[in-house]
C-alpha positions, 0 to 999 in steps of 0.5 A, spaced: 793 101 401 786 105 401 789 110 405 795 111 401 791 112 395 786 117 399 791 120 399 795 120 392 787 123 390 788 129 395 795 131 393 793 130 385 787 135 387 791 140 391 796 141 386 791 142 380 788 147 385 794 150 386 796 150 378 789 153 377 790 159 381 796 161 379 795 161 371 789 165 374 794 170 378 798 170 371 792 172 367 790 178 373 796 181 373 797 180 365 789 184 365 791 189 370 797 191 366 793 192 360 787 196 363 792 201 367 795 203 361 789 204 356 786 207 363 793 211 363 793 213 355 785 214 356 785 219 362 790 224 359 786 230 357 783 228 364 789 228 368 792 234 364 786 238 366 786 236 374 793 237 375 793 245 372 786 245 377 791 242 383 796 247 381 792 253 381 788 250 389 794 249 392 800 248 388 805 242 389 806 237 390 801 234 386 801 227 389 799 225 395 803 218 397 801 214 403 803 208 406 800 202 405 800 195 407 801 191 400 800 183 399 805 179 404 804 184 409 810 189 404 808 197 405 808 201 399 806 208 397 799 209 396 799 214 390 793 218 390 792 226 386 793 231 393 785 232 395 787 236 402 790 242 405 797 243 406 795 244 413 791 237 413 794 234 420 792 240 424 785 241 421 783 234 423 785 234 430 782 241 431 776 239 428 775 232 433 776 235 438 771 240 437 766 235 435 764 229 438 760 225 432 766 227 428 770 223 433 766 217 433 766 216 426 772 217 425 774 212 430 769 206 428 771 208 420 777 212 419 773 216 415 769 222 415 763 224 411 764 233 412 772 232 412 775 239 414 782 237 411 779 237 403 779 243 399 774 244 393 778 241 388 780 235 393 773 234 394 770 234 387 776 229 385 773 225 391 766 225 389 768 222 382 774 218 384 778 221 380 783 222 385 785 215 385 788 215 378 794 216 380 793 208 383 794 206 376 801 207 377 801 203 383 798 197 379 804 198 374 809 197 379 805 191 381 803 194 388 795 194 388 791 190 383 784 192 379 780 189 383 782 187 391 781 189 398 781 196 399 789 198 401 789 199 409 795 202 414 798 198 418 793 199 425 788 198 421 790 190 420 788 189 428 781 190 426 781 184 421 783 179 427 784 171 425 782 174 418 787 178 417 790 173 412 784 174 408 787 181 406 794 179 406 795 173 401 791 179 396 793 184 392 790 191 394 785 193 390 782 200 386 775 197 386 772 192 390 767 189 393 765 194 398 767 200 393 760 197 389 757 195 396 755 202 398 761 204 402 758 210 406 753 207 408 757 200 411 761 200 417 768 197 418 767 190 420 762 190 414 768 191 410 772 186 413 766 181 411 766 183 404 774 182 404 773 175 406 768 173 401 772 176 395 777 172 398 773 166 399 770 167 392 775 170 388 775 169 380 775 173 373 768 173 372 768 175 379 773 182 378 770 183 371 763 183 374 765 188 380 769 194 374 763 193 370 759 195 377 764 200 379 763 203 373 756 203 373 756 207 381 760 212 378 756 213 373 748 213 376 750 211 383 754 215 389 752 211 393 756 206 391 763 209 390 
């Protein structure tokens, strides 16, 4: 009898838990729509002025999509303003080839900080994020949330090893935790830990105080984003 109700008590606890997290989910996802849209409305006179700027640099296309594995392990495009020079695949390999520290960096964190590919306008895009404002977007089609892990390609899931599921039963993010974390200065299994907190600890407050965070770094610290 004592193991019958023991039991009754856990389902009840379960099925609360499970009630909880989605009218939480429900509510995310009702605050990403809204904040992409006056984000989106917002940003307009911004927008217009970087895609006159695109144009001008390199022409079109504007949009730069990439595969990217989404919640569930589903691929989606990536939408972000076009940063690189149309030659950018060519670039890249000709310049690790030629450097050694280049090479490594690469390899350990899929990201250079003296990235040949980026033309002028690309790089001042990167430096202030706005690059990533086409990512609204993507929040619109329900693909990325506003706060989530960053979104990875495909290999890349390899690294995660048994938390992998820590990446994939969220939401890609905009902003995140190892967005606010220092970025630059945080190496890849870094940002597989800060993955698995978030996962671990993930609530409103907490997505609120990270906007707030991103924010700020984008604001007063480089460092961060």
């Amino acid at each position: 009898m004592l193991s019958a109700l023991e039991g009754a008590v856990r389902d009840s606890v379960r099925s609360r838990i499970r009630q909880r997290r989605s009218i939480g989910e429900i509510f995310k996802s009702v605050f990403d729509y809204a904040f992409s849209i006056f984000a989106l409305v917002f940003l307009i006179p911004a927008i217009t002025v970087i895609c006159v700027l695109l144009l001008v640099q390199d022409g079109w296309p504007l949009i730069y999509r990439h595969k990217r594995i989404g919640r569930d392990g589903r691929e989606f495009d990536c939408l972000k303003f076009r940063t690189m020079r149309r030659d950018a695949d060519r670039a890249l390999q000709e310049f690790l080839a030629s450097n050694e520290t280049a090479r490594r960096e690469w390899e350990m964190n899929r990201k250079l900080r003296s990235d040949p590919r980026v033309h002028p306008i690309g790089r001042l895009l990167r430096m202030t994020s706005l690059d990533e404002i086409p990512q609204f977007l993507n929040v619109l089609r329900g693909e990325m949330s506003i706060v989530g892990p960053r979104p990875v390609v495909e290999e890349e899931l390899a690294r995660y090893g048994d938390r992998a599921h820590c990446y994939l039963l969220l939401t890609p993010g905009i902003t995140g935790l190892w967005q606010v974390s220092g970025r630059n200065d945080t190496s890849y299994d870094d940002r597989i830990e800060l993955d698995a907190r978030y996962y671990a600890t993930r609530s409103m407050s907490l997505d609120l105080w990270i906007i707030f965070r991103t924010v700020r770094v984008l604001l007063l610290d480089r460092n961060g984003c």
